[in-house]
C-alpha positions, 0 to 999 in steps of 0.5 A: 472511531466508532463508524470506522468500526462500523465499516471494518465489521462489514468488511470483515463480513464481504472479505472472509466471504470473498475470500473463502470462495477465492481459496475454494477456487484457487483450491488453497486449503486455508483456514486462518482468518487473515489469510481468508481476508487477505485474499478476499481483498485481493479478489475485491480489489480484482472486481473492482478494478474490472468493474472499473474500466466501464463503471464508477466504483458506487452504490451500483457496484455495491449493489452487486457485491452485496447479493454476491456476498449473501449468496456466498455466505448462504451458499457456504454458511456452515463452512465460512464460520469455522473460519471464524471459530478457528479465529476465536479459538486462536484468540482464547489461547492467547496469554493474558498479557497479548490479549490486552497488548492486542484489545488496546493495540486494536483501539489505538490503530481505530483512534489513529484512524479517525485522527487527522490524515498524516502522509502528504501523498494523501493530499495530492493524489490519494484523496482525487485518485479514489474520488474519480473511480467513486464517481467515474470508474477509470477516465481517459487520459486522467493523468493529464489533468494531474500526472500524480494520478497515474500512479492509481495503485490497485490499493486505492481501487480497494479502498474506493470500494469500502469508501461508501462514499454514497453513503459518508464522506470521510472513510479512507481507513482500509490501510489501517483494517490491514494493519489490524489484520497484521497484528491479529496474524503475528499474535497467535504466531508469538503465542506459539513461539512461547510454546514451541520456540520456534524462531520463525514464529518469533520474527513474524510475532514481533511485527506488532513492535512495528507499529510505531512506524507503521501509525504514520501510513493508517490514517491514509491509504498509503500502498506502502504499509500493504506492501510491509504485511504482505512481505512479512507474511510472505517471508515467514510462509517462504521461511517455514515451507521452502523445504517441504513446499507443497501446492496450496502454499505455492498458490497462496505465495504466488497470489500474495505476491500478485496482490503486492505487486499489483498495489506496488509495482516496486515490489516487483522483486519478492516474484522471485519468492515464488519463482524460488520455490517453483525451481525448488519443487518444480516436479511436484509443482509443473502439473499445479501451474496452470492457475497462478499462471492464469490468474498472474496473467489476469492482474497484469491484464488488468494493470495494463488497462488501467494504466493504459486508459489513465495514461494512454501507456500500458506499463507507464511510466515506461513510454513504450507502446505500439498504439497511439491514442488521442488522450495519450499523455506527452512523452515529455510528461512522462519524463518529467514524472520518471525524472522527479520520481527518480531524483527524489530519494537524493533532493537533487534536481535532474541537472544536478543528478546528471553532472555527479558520479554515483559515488558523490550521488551516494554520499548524498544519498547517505547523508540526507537529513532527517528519516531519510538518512537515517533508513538509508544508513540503517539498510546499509547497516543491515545488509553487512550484519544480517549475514552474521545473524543468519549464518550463527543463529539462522544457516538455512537455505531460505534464510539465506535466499531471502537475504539475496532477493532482498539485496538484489531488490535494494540494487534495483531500488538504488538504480531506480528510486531509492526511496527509504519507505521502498525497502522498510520490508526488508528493514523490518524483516532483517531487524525483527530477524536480528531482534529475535536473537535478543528478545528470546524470553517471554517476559522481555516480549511482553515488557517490549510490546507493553513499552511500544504500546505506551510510546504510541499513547503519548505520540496519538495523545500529545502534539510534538513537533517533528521537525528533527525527523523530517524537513517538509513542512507539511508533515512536522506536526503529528496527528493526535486524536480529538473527542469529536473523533471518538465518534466521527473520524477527521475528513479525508483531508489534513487541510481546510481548503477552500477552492476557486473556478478556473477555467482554461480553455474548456476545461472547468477546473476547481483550485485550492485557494493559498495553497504551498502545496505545489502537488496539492489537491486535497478533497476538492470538488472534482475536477480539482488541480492546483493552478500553479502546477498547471501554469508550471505545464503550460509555461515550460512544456507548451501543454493543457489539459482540456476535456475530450467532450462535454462530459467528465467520464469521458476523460483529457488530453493534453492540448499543446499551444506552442504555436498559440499567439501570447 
């Protein structure tokens, strides 16, 4: 807990910076503490990304980012600490009771942190993804070592900058400063609503109540949980300025809404926000357009580089491209990893998802056992009450368009990956919507918060079997704090692997010894796949991976040996 702290102070200190300049740029008037982070993430994120293309994400770039930091904050010193100060003030006026909800919220998401890494996809791809551009910045044809690194999210290339992994091995801990920024956004927006009762403020001010859902994403850099802050941001900056729009808040939706996308591309959906707005205020706004547009441009430049260096395919896993590169991965490949993703919200195999009709795939959708049946149903749930919440408590425009860009990105989702985790933004928009019709007293605020806080004491203090809630095996223990963690936080990793060389061809791979986990990794030594995944390619689709030259940064391709003799 404690050298988490340590690094969040730091990156406290580089995003405020980053951000700052960012809104002086960008000309987005904006003196709230998290709104400056926020986008000195997303600049943050931008630089390294295009740093990436050439260099490793290291001490080399740190280097950089450190004297451009400094001469910001000297540069701008006197301006920067207003920003704090707006903060500290916000802070002081918070009541008695949401100063300790948050003081102690603030060390739970620290010990949770520090606790044992909980989402499963940390093991397969997050720990490598973030490894690789610490040591070698974007690699050719990476993906054909292990096709799960194609999915290289813009919050694993901001989390492999605040790694430090030049210096300590067991940061991974940027989805949880994120969440901490979360809830330092909603206290002071649920202060002013005991003031004002504004309804608005509420439903963002409830977000803290999420934590106990939100716990399971921090202890990884999960892209999911950016993408659940962002979109509550987002709805209520959509909420409170749909009808007297103005500039700066357009600007400051749209790069929120870049910075959502570019960590998720399914997220795509909320551009629509700003797209809303723009047809609204379109007059005011045509003369204002030119910078969203270029910098909207800049991040779809950047992911078609990074996508197409890691996978030789600019909008993969779409196949489409009109070049043709040598550490290009199989088209077939691509298949697989567009048919497992779209199967995987039924637990259908391709075959089986083929001969149902989208009614039978429905139900089965619906009836899925443990967390993902509950989500799915309660989406449903949601979608046919919600409008009677909004049309007798909330009958506003935005309120209303907002419930239509939410539906209309729960039939793209259905259409594609209706994984449960995809729609939670609207999930938790709609219930802290719905919720604030009920909690609408201060003491019954209060009583809730201080109840989830407790909730979250005994699930990071006591271990509990969780096999109810969900049936992969491994994810149905639940990660508890140690003393040892108290200072030093857990490796990276869940598992204590041990690894063997294998080499294929010319490829030296390392591979986790009695691992179950098909896709499984963890925080091996790199190159590091496990054997069965690539014996699984190598038997059914004819195709290793082998390196294009003598050296690791230059990259893979994809060998094919059906015309080898066995």
């Amino acid at each position: 807990m404690v050298f988490i702290l340590l690094s969040w102070i730091y990156m406290v200190f580089t995003t405020i910076n980053i951000g700052f300049y960012t809104s002086k740029i960008t000309k987005i008037k904006n003196s709230n503490f998290v709104i400056c982070s926020i986008l000195g993430l997303f600049t943050t994120t931008l630089l390294a990304g295009f740093w990436a293309i050439f260099e490793r994400i290291n001490i080399e770039f740190h280097v950089f980012f450190l004297v451009l930091n400094i001469g910001i904050y000297v540069r701008f010193k006197s301006e920067i600490h207003l920003i704090y100060k707006s903060l500290f003030q916000k802070l002081e006026a918070l009541t008695l009771s949401l100063k300790v909800i948050l003081f102690s919220t603030t060390l739970l998401i620290l010990a949770q942190c520090a606790s044992v890494p909980y989402i499963i996809d940390n093991e397969s791809y997050y720990i490598q993804t973030i490894k690789w551009i610490n040591e070698y910045g974007f690699v050719k044809g990476l993906a054909n070592l292990h096709i799960f690194l194609a999915q290289t999210s813009g919050w694993h290339i901001a989390q492999s900058v605040f790694s430090f992994s030049f210096l300590y091995p067991n940061f991974n801990d940027l989805s949880g400063f994120f969440l901490l920024l979360g809830n330092i956004y909603a206290f002071p927006h649920l202060n002013a609503y005991f003031k004002n009762k504004e309804s608005n403020h509420l439903i963002i001010g409830l977000l803290p109540l999420a934590n106990i859902f939100f716990f399971s994403f921090i202890s990884t850099p999960s892209p999911d949980l950016p993408i659940y802050i962002l979109s509550l941001i987002l709805f209520f900056k959509f909420t409170e300025n749909y009808k007297n729009g103005n500039p700066e808040t357009f600007h400051l939706i749209s790069l929120l809404v870049f910075f959502a996308v570019f960590i998720k591309t399914t997220s795509i959906v909320l551009v629509l926000i700003p797209l809303v707005l723009f047809a609204k205020h379109y007059k005011m706004l045509i003369p204002e357009i030119v910078k969203p547009v270029v910098i909207g441009l800049l991040v779809l430049l950047l992911f078609t580089i990074k996508n197409t260096i890691i996978s030789g395919y600019p909008l993969f896993p779409a196949v489409a491209n009109p070049f043709s590169f040598d550490f290009q991965i199989p088209e077939a490949m691509a298949h697989f990893y567009y048919d497992e993703t779209r199967t995987a919200a039924f637990s259908l195999t391709e075959t089986q998802f083929d001969s149902l009709g989208i009614f039978e795939v429905f139900k089965i959708w619906i009836f899925r056992p443990g967390l993902h049946g509950l989500f799915n149903t309660l989406i449903l749930v949601l979608l046919v009450i919600t409008p009677a919440f909004i049309f007798k408590f909330f009958n506003k425009k935005p309120f209303w368009m907002l419930y239509g860009i939410l539906f209309f990105q729960m039939i793209v989702l259905f259409l594609s990956s209706p994984q449960y985790r995809f729609f939670m933004n609207a999930v938790l928009f709609f219930t802290f919507l719905i919720a604030s019709t009920i909690l609408s007293t201060q003491k019954s605020i209060v009583i809730s918060l201080f109840s989830s806080l407790g909730i979250l004491i005994v699930i990071l203090m006591v271990p509990f079997n969780l096999s109810l809630f969900t049936t992969n095996v491994h994810l149905k223990n639940n990660s508890t704090l140690s003393v040892s963690e108290i200072v030093f936080p857990h490796s990276n990793s869940k598992f204590d692997l041990r690894y063997q060389s294998i080499k294929n061809g010319n490829l030296l791979y390392n591979s986790p010894i009695n691992n179950t986990f098909f896709w499984g990794s963890g925080d091996g030594k790199l190159p590091c796949v496990n054997k069965d995944q690539l014996e699984y390619f190598e038997v059914y689709y004819k195709i290793i991976p082998q390196l294009r030259t003598t050296h690791l940064k230059d990259g893979f391709y994809a060998k094919n040996i059906s015309n080898e003799s066995n």
